[in-house]
Structures are given as structure tokens and as C-alpha cells.
C-alpha angles and dihedrals in degrees: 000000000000125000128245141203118220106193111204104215109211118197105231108239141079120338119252110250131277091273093053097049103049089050095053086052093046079054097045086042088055092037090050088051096053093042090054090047087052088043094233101117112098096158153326151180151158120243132217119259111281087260089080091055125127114200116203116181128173108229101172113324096326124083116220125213131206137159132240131049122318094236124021104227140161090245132030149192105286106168145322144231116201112203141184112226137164092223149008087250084061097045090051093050082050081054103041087062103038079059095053094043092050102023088221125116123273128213119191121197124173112229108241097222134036129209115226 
């Protein structure tokens, strides 16, 4: 079984109101529940907005600290969902219907490595 990692893509801007919202949790509650009884859900999580971004980065043998998102961008990470899946097939269905629960794009990328 490999491990995938379902990246949740968030438009800047202002946040849809209150109604949205809690329906596109109810989804991602019922979507989080299916995923553990298949025993697909590893993981998952939302993240705060890039603002609250800290940036290290090595340059010689210091490392140097600064705020604020690593890239400026129109859309954002926004949150994740790590599964377990047999096969790519299976991580983009899990895909296919994390999209539909959050309207938000998906993006599926298979680990390299798995510990084991």
C-alpha cells in the first residue's frame, strides 16, 4: 500500500460566509469517516492563511529566518489529506471526492518512501 498526499489549493481572497463553510465541514466530516472505515485515512488537516508563514532557509552554516509565505501566489495551500491507497487509480478517487466535498482543487502526488 503506498501513501499519498492529497493538497488541498485555496483561492486568496475573502473567505465564503458562515453556511458555506459549515457545509463543506459536514462534507469533509462524512468524507474522513468513509476514508478510516476503508482504512485509507492516514492524516489530515487545514492549515492557517500564508501570513502566518515562517520561511527558514541554510545559506552556509547559518540558518536564516523570515515571515511570511515562501512563494506569493493567487491560490495557496490550504490543507492536506494523507491516504493509504493500493494504487494511483484509488488516491485520485480519493481526490475526485475530497474535490467535490471542498470545491476546491485537488492536487495527488504519490511519497516516494515509505517507513516502515
Amino acid at each position: 500500500m503506498k501513501q499519498y498526499l492529497l493538497s488541498v489549493y485555496q483561492p486568496e481572497g475573502p473567505m465564503p460566509d458562515q453556511e458555506f463553510l459549515d457545509q463543506i465541514q459536514r462534507n469533509l466530516d462524512e468524507l474522513n469517516a468513509e476514508m478510516r472505515a476503508a482504512g485509507a485515512w492516514v492524516f489530515s488537516g487545514g492549515l492557517h492563511s500564508p501570513s502566518t508563514a515562517t520561511v527558514l532557509r541554510a545559506k552556509d552554516d547559518e540558518v536564516l529566518t523570515t515571515d511570511g509565505p515562501f512563494l506569493e501566489g493567487k491560490e495557496y495551500l490550504g490543507g492536506f489529506t494523507i491516504v493509504n491507497a493500493p494504487d494511483l487509480d484509488a488516491a485520485l478517487e480519493w481526490g475526485r471526492r475530497l474535490t467535490l466535498a471542498t470545491t476546491l482543487p485537488i492536487e495527488v502526488r504519490p511519497f516516494y518512501w515509505q517507513q516502515g
